[in-house]
Biotite code that builds the C-alpha atoms (Angstrom):
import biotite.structure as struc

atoms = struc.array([
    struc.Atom([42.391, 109.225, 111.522], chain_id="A", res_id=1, res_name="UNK", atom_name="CA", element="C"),
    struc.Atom([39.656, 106.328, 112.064], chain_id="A", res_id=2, res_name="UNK", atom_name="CA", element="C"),
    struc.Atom([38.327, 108.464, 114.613], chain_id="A", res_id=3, res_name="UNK", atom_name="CA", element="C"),
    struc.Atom([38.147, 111.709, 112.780], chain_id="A", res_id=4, res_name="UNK", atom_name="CA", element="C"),
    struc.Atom([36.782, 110.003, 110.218], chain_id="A", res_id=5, res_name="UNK", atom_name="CA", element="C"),
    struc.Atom([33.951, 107.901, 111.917], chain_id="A", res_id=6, res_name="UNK", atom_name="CA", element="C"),
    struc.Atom([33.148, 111.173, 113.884], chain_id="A", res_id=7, res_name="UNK", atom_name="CA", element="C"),
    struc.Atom([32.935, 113.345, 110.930], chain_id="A", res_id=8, res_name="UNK", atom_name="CA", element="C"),
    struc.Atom([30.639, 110.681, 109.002], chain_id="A", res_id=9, res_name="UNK", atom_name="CA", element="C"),
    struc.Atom([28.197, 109.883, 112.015], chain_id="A", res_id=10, res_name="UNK", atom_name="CA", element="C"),
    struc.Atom([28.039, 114.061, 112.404], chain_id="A", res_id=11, res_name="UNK", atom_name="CA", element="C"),
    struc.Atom([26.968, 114.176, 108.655], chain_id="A", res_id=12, res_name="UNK", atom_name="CA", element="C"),
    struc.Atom([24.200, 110.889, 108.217], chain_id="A", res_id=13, res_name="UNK", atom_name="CA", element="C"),
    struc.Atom([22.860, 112.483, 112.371], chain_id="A", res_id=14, res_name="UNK", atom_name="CA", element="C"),
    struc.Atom([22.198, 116.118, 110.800], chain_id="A", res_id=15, res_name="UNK", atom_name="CA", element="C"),
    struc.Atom([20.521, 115.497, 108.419], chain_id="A", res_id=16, res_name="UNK", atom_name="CA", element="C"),
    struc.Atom([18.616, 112.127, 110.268], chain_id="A", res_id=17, res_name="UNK", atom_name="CA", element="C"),
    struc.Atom([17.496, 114.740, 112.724], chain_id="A", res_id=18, res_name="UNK", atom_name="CA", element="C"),
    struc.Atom([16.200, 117.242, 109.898], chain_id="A", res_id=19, res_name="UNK", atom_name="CA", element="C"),
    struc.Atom([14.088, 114.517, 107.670], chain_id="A", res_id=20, res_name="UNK", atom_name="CA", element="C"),
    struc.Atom([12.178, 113.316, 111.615], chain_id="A", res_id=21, res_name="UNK", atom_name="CA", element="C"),
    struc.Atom([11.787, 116.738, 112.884], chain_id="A", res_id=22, res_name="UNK", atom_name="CA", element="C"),
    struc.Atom([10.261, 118.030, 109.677], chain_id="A", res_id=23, res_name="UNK", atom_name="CA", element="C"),
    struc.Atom([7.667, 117.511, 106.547], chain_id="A", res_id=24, res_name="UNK", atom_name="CA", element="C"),
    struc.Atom([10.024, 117.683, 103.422], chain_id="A", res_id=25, res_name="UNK", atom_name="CA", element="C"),
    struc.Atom([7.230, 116.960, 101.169], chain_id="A", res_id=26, res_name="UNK", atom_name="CA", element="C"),
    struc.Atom([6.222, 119.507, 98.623], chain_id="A", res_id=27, res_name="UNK", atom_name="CA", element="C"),
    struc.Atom([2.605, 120.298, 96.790], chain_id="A", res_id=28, res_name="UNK", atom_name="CA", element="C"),
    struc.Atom([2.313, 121.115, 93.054], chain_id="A", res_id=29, res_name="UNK", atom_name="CA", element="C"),
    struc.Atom([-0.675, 123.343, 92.058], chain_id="A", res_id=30, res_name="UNK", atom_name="CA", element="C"),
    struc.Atom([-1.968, 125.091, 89.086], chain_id="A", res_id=31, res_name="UNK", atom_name="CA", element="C"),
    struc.Atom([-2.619, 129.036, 89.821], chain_id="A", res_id=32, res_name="UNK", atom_name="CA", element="C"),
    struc.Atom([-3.806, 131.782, 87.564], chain_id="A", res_id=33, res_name="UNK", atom_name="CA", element="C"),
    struc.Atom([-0.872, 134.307, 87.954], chain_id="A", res_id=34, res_name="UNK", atom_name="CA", element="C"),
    struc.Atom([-1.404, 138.235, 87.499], chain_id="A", res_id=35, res_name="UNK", atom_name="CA", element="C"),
    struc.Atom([-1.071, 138.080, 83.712], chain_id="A", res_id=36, res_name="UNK", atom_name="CA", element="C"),
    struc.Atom([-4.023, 135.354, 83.541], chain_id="A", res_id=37, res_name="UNK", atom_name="CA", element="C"),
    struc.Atom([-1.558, 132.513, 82.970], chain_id="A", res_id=38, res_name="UNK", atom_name="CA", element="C"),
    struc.Atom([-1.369, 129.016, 84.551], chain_id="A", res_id=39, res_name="UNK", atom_name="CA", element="C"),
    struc.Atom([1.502, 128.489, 86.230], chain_id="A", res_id=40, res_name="UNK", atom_name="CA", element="C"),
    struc.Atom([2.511, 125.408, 88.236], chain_id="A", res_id=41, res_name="UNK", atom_name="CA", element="C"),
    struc.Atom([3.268, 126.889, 91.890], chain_id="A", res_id=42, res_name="UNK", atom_name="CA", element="C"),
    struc.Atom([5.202, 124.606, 94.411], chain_id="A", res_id=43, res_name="UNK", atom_name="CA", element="C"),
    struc.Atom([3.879, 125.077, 97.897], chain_id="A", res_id=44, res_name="UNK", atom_name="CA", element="C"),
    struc.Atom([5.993, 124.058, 101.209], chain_id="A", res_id=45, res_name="UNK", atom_name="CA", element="C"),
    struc.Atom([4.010, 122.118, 104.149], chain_id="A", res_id=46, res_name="UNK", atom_name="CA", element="C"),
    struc.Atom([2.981, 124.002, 107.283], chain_id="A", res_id=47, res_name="UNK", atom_name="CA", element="C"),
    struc.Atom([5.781, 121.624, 109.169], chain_id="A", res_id=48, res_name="UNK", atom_name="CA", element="C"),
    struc.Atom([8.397, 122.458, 106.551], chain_id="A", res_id=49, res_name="UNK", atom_name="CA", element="C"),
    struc.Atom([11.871, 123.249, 108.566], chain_id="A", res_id=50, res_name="UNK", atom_name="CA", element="C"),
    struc.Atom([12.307, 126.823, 109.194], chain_id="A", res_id=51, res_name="UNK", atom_name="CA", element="C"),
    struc.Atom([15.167, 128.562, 107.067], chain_id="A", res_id=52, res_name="UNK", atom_name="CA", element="C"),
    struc.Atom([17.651, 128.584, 110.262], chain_id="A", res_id=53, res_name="UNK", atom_name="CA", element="C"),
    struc.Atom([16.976, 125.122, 110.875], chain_id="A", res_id=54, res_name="UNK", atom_name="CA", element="C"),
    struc.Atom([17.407, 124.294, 107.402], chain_id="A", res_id=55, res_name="UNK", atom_name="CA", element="C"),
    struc.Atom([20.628, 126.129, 107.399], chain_id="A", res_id=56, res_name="UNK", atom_name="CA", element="C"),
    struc.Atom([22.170, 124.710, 111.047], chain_id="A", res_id=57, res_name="UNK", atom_name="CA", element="C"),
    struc.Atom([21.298, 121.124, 109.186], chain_id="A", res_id=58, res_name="UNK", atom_name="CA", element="C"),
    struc.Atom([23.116, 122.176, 106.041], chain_id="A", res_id=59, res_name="UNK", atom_name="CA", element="C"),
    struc.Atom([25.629, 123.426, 108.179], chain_id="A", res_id=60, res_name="UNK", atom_name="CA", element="C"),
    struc.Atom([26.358, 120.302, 110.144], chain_id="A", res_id=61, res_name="UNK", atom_name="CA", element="C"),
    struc.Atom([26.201, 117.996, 107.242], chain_id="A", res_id=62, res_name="UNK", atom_name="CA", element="C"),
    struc.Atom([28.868, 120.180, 105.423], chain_id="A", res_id=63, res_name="UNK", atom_name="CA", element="C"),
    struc.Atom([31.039, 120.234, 108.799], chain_id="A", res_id=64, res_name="UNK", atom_name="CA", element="C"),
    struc.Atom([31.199, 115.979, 109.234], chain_id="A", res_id=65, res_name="UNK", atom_name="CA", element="C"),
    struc.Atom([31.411, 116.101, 105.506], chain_id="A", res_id=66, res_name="UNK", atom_name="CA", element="C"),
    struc.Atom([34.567, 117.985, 104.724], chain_id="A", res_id=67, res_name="UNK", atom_name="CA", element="C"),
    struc.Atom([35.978, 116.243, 108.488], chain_id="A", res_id=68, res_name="UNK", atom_name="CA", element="C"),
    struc.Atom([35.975, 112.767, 106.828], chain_id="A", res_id=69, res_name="UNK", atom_name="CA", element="C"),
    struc.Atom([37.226, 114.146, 103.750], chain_id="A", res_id=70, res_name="UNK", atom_name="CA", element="C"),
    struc.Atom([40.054, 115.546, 104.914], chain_id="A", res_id=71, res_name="UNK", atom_name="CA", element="C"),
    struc.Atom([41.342, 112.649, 107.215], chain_id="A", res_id=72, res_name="UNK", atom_name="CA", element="C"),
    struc.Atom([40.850, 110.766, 103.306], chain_id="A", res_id=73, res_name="UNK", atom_name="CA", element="C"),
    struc.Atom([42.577, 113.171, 101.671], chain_id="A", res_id=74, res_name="UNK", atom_name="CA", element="C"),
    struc.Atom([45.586, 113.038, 103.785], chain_id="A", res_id=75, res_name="UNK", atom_name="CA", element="C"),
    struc.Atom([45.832, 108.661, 103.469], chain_id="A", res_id=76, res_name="UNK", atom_name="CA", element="C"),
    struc.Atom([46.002, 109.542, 99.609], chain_id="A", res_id=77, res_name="UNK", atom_name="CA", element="C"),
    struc.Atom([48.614, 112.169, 100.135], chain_id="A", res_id=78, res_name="UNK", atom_name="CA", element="C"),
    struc.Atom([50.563, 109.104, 102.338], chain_id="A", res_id=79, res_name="UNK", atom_name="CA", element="C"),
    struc.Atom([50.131, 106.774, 99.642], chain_id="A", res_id=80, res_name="UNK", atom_name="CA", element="C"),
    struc.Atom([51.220, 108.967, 97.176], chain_id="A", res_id=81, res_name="UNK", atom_name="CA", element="C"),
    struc.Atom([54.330, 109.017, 98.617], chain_id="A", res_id=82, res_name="UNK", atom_name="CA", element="C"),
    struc.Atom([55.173, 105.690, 97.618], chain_id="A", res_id=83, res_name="UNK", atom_name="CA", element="C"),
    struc.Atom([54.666, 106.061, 94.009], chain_id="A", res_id=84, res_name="UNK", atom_name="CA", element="C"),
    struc.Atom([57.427, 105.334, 91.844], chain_id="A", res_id=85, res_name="UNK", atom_name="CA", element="C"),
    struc.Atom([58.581, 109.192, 89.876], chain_id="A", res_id=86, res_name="UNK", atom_name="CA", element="C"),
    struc.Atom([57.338, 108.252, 86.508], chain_id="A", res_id=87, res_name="UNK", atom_name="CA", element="C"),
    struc.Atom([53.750, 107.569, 87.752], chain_id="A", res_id=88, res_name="UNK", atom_name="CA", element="C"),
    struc.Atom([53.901, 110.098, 90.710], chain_id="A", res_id=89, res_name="UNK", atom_name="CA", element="C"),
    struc.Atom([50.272, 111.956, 90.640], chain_id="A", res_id=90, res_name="UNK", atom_name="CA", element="C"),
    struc.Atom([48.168, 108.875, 89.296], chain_id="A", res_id=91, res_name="UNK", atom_name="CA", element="C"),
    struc.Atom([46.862, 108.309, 92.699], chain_id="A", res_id=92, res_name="UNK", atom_name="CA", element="C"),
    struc.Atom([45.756, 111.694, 93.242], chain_id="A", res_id=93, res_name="UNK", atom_name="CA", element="C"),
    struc.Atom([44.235, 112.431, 90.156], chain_id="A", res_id=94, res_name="UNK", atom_name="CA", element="C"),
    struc.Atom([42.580, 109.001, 90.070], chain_id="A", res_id=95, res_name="UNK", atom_name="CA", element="C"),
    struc.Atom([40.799, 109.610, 93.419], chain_id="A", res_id=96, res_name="UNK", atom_name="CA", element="C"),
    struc.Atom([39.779, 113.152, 92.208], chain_id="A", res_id=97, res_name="UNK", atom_name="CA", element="C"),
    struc.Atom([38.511, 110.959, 88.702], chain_id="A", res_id=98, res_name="UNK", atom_name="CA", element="C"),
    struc.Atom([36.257, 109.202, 90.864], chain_id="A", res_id=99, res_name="UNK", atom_name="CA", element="C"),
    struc.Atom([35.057, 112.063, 92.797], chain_id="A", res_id=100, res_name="UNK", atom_name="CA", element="C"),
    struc.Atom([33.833, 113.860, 90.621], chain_id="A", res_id=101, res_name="UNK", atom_name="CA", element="C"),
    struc.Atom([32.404, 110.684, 88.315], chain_id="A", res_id=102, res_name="UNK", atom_name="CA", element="C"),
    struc.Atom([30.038, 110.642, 91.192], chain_id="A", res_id=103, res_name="UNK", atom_name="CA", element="C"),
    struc.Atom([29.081, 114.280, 91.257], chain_id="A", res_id=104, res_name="UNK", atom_name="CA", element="C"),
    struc.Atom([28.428, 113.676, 87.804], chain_id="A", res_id=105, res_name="UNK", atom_name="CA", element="C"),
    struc.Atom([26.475, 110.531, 87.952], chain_id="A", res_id=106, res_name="UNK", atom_name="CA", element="C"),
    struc.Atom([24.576, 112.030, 91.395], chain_id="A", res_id=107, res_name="UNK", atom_name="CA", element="C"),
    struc.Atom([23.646, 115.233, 89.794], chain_id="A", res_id=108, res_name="UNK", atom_name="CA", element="C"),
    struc.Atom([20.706, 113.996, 87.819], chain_id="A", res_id=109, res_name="UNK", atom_name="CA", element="C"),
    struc.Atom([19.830, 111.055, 89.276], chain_id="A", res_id=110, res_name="UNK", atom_name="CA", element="C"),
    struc.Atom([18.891, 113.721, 92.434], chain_id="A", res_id=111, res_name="UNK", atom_name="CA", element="C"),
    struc.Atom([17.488, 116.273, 89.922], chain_id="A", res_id=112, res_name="UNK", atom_name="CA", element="C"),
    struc.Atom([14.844, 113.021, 88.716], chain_id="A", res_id=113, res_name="UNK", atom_name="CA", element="C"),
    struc.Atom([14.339, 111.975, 92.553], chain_id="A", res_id=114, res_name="UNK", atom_name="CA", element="C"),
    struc.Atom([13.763, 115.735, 93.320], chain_id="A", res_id=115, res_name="UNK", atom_name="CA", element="C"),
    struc.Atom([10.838, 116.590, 90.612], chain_id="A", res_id=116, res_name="UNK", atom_name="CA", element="C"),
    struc.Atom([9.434, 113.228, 90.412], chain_id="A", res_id=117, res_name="UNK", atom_name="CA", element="C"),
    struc.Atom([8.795, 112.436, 94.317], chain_id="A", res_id=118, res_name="UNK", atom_name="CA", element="C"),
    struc.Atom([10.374, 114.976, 96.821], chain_id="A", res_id=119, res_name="UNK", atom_name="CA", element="C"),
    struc.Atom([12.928, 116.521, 98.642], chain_id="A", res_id=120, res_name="UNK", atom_name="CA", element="C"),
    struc.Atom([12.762, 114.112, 101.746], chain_id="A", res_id=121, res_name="UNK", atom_name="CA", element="C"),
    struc.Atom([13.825, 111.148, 99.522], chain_id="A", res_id=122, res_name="UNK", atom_name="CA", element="C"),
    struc.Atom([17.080, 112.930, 98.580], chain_id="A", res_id=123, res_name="UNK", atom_name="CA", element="C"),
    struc.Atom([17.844, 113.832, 102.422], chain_id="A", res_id=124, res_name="UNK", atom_name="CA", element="C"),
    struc.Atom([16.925, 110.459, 103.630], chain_id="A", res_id=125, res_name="UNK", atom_name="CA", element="C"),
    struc.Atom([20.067, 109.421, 100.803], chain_id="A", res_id=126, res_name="UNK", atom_name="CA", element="C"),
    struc.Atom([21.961, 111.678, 102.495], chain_id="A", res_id=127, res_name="UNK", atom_name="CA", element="C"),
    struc.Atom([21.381, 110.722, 105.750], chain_id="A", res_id=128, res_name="UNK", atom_name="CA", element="C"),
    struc.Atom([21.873, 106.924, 104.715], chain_id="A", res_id=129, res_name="UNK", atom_name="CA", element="C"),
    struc.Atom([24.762, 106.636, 102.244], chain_id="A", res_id=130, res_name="UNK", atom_name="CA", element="C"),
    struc.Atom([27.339, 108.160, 105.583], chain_id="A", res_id=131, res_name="UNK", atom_name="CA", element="C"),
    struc.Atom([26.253, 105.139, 107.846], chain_id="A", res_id=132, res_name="UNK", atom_name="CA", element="C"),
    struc.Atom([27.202, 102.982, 105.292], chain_id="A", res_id=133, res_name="UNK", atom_name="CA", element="C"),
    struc.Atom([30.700, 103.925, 105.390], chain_id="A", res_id=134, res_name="UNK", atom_name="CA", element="C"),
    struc.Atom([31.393, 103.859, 109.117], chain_id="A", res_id=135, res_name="UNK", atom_name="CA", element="C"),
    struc.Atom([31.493, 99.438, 108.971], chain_id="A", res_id=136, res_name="UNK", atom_name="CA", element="C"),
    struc.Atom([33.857, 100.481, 105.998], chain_id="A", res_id=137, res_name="UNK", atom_name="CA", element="C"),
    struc.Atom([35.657, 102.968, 108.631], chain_id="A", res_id=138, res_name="UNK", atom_name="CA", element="C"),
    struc.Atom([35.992, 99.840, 111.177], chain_id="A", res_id=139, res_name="UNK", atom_name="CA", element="C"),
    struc.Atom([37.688, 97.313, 109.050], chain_id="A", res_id=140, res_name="UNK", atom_name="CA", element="C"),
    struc.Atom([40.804, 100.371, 107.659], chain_id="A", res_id=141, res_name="UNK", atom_name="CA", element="C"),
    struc.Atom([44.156, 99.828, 108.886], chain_id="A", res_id=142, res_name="UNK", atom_name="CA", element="C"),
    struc.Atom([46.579, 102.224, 110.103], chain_id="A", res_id=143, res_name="UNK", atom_name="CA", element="C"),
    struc.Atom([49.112, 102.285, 111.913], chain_id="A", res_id=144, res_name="UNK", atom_name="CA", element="C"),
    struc.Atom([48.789, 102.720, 115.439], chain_id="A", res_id=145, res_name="UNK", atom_name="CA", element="C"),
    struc.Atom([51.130, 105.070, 118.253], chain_id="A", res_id=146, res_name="UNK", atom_name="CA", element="C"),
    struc.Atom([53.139, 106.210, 115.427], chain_id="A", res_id=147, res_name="UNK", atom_name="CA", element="C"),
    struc.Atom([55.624, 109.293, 116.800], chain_id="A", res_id=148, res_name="UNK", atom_name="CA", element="C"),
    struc.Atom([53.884, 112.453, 116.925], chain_id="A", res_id=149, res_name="UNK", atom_name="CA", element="C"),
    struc.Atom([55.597, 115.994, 116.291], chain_id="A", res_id=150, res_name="UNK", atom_name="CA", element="C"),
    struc.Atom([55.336, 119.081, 118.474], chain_id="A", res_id=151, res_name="UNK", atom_name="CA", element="C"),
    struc.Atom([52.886, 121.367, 117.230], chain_id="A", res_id=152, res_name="UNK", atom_name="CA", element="C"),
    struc.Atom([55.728, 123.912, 116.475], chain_id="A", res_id=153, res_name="UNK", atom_name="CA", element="C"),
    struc.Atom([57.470, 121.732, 114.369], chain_id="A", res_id=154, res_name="UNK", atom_name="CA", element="C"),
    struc.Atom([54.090, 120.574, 112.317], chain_id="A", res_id=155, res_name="UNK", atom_name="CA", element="C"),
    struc.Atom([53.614, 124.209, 111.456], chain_id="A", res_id=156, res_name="UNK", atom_name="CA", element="C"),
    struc.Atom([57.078, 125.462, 110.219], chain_id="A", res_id=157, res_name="UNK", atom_name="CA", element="C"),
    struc.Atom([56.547, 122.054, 107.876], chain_id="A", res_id=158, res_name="UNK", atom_name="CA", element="C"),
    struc.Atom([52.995, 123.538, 107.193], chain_id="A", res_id=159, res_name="UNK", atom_name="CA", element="C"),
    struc.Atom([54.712, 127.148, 106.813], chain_id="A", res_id=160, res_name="UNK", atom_name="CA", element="C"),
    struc.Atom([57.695, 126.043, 104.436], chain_id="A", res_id=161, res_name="UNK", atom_name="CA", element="C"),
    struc.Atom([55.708, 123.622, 102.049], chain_id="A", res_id=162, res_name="UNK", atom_name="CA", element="C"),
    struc.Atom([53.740, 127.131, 101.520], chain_id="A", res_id=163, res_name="UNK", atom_name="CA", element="C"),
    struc.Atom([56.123, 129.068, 100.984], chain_id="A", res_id=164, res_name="UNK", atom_name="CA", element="C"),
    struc.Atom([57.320, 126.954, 98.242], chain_id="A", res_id=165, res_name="UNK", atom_name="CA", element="C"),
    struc.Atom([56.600, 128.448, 94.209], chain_id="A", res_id=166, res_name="UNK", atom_name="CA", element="C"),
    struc.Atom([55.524, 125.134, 93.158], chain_id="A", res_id=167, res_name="UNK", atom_name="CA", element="C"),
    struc.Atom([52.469, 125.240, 96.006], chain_id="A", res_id=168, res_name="UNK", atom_name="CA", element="C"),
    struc.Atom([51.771, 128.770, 96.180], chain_id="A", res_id=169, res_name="UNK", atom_name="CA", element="C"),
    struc.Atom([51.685, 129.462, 93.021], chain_id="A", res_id=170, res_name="UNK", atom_name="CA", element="C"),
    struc.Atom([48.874, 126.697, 91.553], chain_id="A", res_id=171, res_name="UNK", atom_name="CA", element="C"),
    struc.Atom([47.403, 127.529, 94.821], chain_id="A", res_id=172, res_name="UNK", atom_name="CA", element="C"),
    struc.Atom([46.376, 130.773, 93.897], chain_id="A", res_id=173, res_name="UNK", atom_name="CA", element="C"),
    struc.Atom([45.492, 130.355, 90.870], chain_id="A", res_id=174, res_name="UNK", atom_name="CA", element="C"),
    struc.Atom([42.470, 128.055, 92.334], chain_id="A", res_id=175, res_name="UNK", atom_name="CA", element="C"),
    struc.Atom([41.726, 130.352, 95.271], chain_id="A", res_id=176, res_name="UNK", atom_name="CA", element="C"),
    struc.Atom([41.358, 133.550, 92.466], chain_id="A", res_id=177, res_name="UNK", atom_name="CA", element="C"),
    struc.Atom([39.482, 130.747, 90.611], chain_id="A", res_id=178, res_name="UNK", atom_name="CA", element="C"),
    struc.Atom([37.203, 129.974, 93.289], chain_id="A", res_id=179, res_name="UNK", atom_name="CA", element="C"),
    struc.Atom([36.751, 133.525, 94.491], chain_id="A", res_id=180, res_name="UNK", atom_name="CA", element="C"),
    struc.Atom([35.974, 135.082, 91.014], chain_id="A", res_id=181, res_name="UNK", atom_name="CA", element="C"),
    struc.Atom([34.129, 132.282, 89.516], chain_id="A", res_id=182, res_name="UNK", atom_name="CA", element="C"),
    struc.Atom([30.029, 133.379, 88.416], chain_id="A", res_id=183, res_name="UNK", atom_name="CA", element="C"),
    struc.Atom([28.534, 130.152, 90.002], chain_id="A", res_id=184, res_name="UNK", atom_name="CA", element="C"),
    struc.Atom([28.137, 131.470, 93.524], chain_id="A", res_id=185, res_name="UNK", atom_name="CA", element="C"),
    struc.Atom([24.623, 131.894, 95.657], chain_id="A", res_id=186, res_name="UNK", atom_name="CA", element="C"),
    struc.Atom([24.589, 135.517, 94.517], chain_id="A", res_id=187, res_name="UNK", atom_name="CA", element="C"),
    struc.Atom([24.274, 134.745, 90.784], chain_id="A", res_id=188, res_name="UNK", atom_name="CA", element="C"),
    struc.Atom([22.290, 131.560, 91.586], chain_id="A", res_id=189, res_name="UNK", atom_name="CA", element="C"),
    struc.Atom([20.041, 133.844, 93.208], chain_id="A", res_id=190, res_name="UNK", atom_name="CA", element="C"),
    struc.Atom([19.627, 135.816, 90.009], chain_id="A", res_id=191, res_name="UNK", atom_name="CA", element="C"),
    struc.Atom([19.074, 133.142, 87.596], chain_id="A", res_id=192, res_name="UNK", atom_name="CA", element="C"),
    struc.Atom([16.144, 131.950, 89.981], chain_id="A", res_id=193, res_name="UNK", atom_name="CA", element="C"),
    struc.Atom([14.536, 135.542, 91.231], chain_id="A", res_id=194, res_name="UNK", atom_name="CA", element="C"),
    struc.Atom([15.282, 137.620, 87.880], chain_id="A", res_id=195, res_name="UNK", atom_name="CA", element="C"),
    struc.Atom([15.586, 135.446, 85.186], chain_id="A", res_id=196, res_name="UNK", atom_name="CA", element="C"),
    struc.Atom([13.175, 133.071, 86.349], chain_id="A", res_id=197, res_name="UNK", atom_name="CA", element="C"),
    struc.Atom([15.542, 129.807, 86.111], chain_id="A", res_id=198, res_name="UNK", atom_name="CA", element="C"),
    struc.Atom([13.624, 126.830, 87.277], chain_id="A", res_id=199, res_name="UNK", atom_name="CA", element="C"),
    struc.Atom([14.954, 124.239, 89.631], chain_id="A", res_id=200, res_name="UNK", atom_name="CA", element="C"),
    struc.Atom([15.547, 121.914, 87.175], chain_id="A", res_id=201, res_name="UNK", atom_name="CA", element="C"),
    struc.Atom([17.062, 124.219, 84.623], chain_id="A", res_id=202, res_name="UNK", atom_name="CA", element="C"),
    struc.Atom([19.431, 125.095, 87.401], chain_id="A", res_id=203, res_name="UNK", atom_name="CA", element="C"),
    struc.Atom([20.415, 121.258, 88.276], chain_id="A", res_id=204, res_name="UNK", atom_name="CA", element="C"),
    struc.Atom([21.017, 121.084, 84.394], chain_id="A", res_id=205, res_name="UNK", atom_name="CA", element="C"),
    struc.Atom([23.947, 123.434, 84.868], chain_id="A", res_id=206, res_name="UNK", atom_name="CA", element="C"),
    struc.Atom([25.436, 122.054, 87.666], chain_id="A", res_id=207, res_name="UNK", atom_name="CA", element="C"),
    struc.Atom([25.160, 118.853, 85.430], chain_id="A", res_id=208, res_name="UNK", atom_name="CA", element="C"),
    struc.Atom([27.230, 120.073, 82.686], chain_id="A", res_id=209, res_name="UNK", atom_name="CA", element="C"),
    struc.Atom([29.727, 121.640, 85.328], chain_id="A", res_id=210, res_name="UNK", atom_name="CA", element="C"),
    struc.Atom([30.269, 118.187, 86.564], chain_id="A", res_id=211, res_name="UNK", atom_name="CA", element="C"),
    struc.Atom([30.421, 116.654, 82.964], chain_id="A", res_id=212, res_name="UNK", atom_name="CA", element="C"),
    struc.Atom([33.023, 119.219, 82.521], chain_id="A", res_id=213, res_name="UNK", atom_name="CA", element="C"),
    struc.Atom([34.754, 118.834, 85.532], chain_id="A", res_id=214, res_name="UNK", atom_name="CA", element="C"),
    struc.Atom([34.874, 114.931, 85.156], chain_id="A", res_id=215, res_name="UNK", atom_name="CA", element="C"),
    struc.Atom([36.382, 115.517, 81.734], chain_id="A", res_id=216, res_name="UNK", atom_name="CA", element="C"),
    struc.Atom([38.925, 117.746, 82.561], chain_id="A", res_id=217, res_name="UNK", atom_name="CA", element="C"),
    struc.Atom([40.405, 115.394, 85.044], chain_id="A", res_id=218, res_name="UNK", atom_name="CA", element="C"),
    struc.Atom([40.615, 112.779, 82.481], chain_id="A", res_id=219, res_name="UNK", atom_name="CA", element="C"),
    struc.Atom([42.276, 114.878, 79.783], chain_id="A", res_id=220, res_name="UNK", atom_name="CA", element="C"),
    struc.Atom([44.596, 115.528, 82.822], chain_id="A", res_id=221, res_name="UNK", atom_name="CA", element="C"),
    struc.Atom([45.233, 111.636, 83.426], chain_id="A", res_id=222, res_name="UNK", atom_name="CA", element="C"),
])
């Protein structure tokens, strides 16, 4: 898992190292007279500012290492979990997702200030930063080494009958209907921005209060 891991961090920190030194990600603030005679603050892009594909394959790439080192983290907790005694079986997870999203909800507006007050290209040289400094991290975890490997077959009837199982499926799908029905998606983003006129910052003020929320709801879980 060291190796998925390292891979899936280095993949993340390169994307988006590639994107901040192939690109200006510096943005202009003007004052312009709009058609109903008001002043308006307009935010213009620079003439090198990535292209919308290349924006997107960067995006893309990040999101791919991302989720690759998460996983591979995930599944030590779900190990460790294992050997928790039945009256305190959960803590771990829940403690891990209590720190998770304590950072979403401490991130959240420190990027929203680093955003408006100096520019995008400080927030994606973070990104690019913060995933080398988890690969010495990476180095130094222990696991154990040629431990037995099953077939394939046998890893997905496993996979196949934990699903199948009322106590997974059930919670499961309840967060997949969730997730597929919920109103913050890039459709309704898109409205709040184009129709109602949402600003950027009004917009990183709700995903604020989504973290706060979803930082408190893991506690009142714990």
């Amino acid at each position: 898992r060291k190796s998925y891991m390292f891979v899936g961090w280095l993949l993340a920190s390169l994307s988006m190292l590639v994107l901040m030194m192939t690109s200006d990600l510096s943005l202009t603030r003007e004052m312009q007279t709009n058609d109903s005679g008001e002043e308006v603050e307009v935010t213009l892009a620079p003439a090198n500012a990535p292209s919308i594909p290349a924006f997107s394959l960067a995006v893309l790439l990040f999101g791919t290492g991302f989720w690759f080192a998460d996983v591979m983290g995930d599944s030590i907790v779900a190990e460790k979990a294992k050997l928790e005694p039945p009256e305190s079986r959960g803590q771990l997870q829940s403690t891990c997702y209590a720190c998770r999203f304590f950072g979403l909800m401490v991130a959240a507006p420190i990027s929203t200030v680093l955003y408006s007050k100096y520019s995008p290209g400080l927030v994606i040289s973070i990104m690019a930063l913060l995933p080398l400094a988890m690969l010495p991290l990476i180095y130094n975890l222990w696991e154990m080494k040629n431990q037995p490997v099953k077939p394939t077959k046998d890893q997905c009837g496993e996979i196949w009958q934990t699903v199948c199982s009322r106590a997974v499926w059930q919670p499961m799908g309840f967060v997949f209907l969730y997730n597929l029905l919920q109103v913050g998606n890039a459709a309704w983003r898109e409205f709040l921005k184009t129709v109602l006129g949402f600003t950027a910052n009004q917009l990183n003020i709700l995903l604020i209060v989504a973290y706060v929320l979803l930082y408190a709801g893991i506690m009142a879980y714990k």
